[in-house]
C-alpha positions in Angstrom: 75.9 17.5 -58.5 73.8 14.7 -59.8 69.7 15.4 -59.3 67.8 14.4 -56.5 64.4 12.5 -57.2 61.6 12.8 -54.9 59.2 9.4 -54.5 56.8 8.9 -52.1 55.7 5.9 -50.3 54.3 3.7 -48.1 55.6 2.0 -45.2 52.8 0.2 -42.5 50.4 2.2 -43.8 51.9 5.5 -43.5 52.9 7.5 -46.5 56.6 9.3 -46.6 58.6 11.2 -49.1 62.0 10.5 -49.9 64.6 12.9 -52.1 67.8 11.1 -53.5 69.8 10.5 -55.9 69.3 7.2 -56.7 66.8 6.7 -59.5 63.1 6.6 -59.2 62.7 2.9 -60.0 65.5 2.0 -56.7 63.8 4.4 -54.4 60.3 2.6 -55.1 61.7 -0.8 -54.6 63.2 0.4 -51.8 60.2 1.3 -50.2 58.7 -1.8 -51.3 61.4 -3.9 -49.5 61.1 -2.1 -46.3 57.0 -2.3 -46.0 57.5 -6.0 -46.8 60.5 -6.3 -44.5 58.3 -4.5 -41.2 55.3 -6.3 -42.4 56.9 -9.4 -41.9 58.4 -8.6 -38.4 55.0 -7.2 -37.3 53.4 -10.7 -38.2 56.3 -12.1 -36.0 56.2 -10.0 -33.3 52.9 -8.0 -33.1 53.2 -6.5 -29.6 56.2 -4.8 -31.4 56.2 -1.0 -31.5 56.9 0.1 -34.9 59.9 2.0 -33.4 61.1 -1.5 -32.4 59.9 -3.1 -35.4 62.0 -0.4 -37.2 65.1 -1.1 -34.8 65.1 -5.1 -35.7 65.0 -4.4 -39.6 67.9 -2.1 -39.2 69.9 -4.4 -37.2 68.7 -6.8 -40.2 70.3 -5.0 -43.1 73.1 -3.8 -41.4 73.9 -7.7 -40.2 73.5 -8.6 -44.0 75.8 -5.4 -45.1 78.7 -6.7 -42.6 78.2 -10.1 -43.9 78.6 -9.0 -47.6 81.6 -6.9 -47.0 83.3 -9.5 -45.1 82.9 -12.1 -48.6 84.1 -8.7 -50.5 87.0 -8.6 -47.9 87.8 -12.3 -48.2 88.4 -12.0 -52.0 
């Protein structure tokens, strides 16, 4: 069982801890990517909830996961 790293992070201003395998250096950018991502949609839409703010940027990636696996699925 490979090892679990813990990072914490901040998204909108709130801090949150994370535990997974992936490395440190992934998990940060992750969380980087995400407060960018939200920060972005707030500035779009700021009488957005965070919940809905949070909805949007996961119908955002998963959108741009179905497009990669359909190029993946065409090859």
């Amino acid at each position: 069982m490979a090892q679990k790293n813990r990072v914490r992070g901040q998204i909108l201003d709130k801090e949150y801890t994370i535990s997974a395998e992936e490395t440190q250096a992934h998990l940060k950018e992750t969380f980087e990517l995400v407060d960018q991502q939200l920060t972005q949609l707030k500035t779009l839409r700021p009488q957005a909830s965070t919940e809905e703010l949070a909805i949007l940027l996961a119908l955002n990636a998963l959108s741009d996961q179905l497009k990669m696996q359909a190029k993946v699925d065409r090859t």
